[in-house]
N, C-alpha and C positions, 0 to 999 in steps of 0.2 A: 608541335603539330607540323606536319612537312609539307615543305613549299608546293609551290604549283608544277607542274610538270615541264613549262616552260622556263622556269626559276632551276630547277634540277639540269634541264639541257645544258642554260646558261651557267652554273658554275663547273659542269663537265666541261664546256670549250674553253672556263677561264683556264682550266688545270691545265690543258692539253695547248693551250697559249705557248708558242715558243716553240715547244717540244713534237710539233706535229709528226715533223721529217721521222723522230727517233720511232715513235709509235707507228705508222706507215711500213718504216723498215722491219721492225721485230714483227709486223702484221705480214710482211711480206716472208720472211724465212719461216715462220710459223707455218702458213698457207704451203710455202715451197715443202715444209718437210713431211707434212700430209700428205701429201698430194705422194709424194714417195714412197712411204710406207702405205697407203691405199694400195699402189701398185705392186708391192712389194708383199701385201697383204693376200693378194690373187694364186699365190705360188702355195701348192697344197702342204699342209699341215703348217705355216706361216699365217693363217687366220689371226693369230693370236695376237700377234705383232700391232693391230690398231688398238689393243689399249695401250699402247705408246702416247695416239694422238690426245685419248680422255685425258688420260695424267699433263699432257700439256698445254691443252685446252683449259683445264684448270689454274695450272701453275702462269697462264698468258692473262689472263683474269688477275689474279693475286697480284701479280706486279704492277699493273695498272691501279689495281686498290691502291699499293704501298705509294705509288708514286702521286696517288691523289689525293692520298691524306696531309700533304704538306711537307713531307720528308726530303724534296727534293733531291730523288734518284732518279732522273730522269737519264741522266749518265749514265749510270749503272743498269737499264733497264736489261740489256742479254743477261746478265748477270742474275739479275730478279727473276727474269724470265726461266731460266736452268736451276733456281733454288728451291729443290726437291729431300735438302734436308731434313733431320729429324723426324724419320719418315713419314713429309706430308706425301710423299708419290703414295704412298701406301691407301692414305686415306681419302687420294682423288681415289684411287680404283675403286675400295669399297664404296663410295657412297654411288658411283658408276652403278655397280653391280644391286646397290642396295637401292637405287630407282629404277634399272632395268629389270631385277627379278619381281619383284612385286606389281609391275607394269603389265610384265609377260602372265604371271596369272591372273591379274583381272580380265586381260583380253579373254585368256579363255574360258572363265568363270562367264564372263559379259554374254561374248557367242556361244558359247553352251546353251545358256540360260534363254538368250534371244531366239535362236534354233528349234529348241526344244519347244517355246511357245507358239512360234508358227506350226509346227507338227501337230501339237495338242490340237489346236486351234483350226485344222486344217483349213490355212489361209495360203500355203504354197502346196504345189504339184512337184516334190520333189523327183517325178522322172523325168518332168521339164528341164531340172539341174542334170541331171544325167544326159544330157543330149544336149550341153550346151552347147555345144563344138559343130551342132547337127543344124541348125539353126541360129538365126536373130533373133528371133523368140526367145530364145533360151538363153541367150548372151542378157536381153534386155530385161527376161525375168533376175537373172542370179545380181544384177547390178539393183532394180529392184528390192531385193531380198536384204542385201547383203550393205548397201549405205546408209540404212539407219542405224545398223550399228558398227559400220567404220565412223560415223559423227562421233558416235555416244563414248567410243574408245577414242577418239582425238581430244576431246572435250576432257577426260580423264588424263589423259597423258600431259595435257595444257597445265590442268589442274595441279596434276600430283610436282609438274617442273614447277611451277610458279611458286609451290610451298614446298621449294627443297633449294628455292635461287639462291639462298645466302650461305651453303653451305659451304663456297669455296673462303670466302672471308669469313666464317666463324671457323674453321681449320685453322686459319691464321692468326687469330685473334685468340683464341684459345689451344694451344697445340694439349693440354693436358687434358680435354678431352677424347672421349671414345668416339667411334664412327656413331652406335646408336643414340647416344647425349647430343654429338653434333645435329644427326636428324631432327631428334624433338627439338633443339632448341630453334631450328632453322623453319619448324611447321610452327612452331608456337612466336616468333617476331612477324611471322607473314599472318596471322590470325587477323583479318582484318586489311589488309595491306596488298594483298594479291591482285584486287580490280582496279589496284592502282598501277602496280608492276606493270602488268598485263598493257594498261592504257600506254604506260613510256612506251614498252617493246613497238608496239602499237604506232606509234608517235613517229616512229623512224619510216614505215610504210615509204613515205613520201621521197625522202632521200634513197632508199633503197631502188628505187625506182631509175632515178636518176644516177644512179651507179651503173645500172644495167645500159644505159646508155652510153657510159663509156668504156663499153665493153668490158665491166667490171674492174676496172682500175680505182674506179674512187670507193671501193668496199674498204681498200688500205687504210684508207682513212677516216669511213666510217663505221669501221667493225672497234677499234678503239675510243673512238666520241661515244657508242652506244657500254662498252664495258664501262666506259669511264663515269658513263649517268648513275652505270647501276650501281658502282661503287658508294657514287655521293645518295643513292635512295637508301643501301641499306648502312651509313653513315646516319641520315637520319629517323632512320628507322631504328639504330639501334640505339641514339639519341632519346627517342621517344620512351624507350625503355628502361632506360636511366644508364646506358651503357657509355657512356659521352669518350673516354679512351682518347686516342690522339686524335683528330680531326685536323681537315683544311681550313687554312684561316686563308679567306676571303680580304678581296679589296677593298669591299663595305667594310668588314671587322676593324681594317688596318686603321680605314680610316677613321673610326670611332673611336679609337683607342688612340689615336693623335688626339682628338678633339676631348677628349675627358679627360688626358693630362695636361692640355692648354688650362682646363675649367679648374682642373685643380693648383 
């Protein structure tokens, strides 16, 4: 069964005990080398250049996983960070590609669908939308029209990331699978588990907050604490599935395992 969500925060910060500075850092060159390739992304036919940031955004995840399951690489983290071996760069893009394209047609499936039933239904003045530019009226109709189904596509976009979170650690955990076996297997350990994900991500609201207060300097710090939770959720997430693998051993553990070789 997995802990409570304050129990998960609490052995993310024991992981990241010590090692904050290193995490902070690799959060900081990560952050710095986006921020370049965005810009560098602006210069025509160089579009293509920001799947550089997907494939690293994943690979800045995975190493935080590897260095919270116990292994103590915390040293080595640029190292973890740039290990795109065995082509996992490969299989951050597809699964990029394979939450973005199916994203992009439900949108349009959605507003088709939504569109065509206000038409049927004639519930909008579509020459009202023709004149939005003419009018406040028409601004305040199209905003009307058009944000019940910007929710219902947030709501789905939420959905379909939240049952596709674990993909970056079951690439790693298993590199002999395919991108599609990666998906399934990553919609099928969140079957049940999503309202909880959702609540961690959720959970962090309150710090985030306080990051922006200082002028986004303490994101450094906790854009790592929040990888690092998720780490340990789908740790025992994949626990609960019988998947138990290497795991972090805890100061609780240590100490029980002192205490049951005293008894014996």
């Amino acid at each position: 069964m997995l802990t409570s969500l304050s129990e998960i925060r609490s052995r993310a910060r024991q992981s990241l005990n010590g090692h904050w500075g290193q995490a902070a850092l690799i959060t900081l060159v990560l952050f710095i080398f986006t921020s370049m390739v965005s810009l560098v992304a602006n210069i025509p036919f160089l579009t293509w250049i920001t799947m550089v940031t997907v494939i690293l955004e994943y690979s800045y995840s995975v190493a935080l996983y590897r260095c919270h399951r116990g292994s103590d690489e915390y040293d080595d983290l640029f190292n973890l960070f740039i290990d795109l071996g065995n082509g996992k760069w490969k299989m951050y893009l597809l699964y990029s590609l394979a939450y973005i394209i199916p994203l992009l047609i439900l949108i349009v499936i959605v507003t088709a669908i939504y569109i065509a039933a206000l038409y049927f239904a004639d519930l909008t003045d579509f020459s009202t939308l023709a004149n939005i530019h003419d009018s406040i009226s028409g601004t305040i109709a199209v905003l009307g029209i058009i944000w019940p189904c910007v929710v219902l596509i947030v709501i789905m976009a939420v959905y379909i990331q939240l049952g596709m979170a674990l993909v970056p650690y079951i690439i790693f955990d298993h590199p002999e699978l395919g991108c599609v076996d990666v998906l399934r297997r990553s919609w099928f350990m969140m079957n049940g588990y999503k309202w909880k994900l959702f609540l961690l991500q959720l959970s962090f609201i309150g710090w985030g907050i306080l990051c922006v207060l200082t002028l986004m300097i303490g994101f450094l710090w906790l854009r790592p604490y929040i990888y690092t939770s998720i780490a340990e959720f789908y740790l025992q997430v994949k626990a609960e599935h019988g998947e138990l693998g290497d795991q972090v051993i805890y100061e609780e553990d240590e100490v029980e395992v002192v205490e049951a070789e005293e008894i014996g």
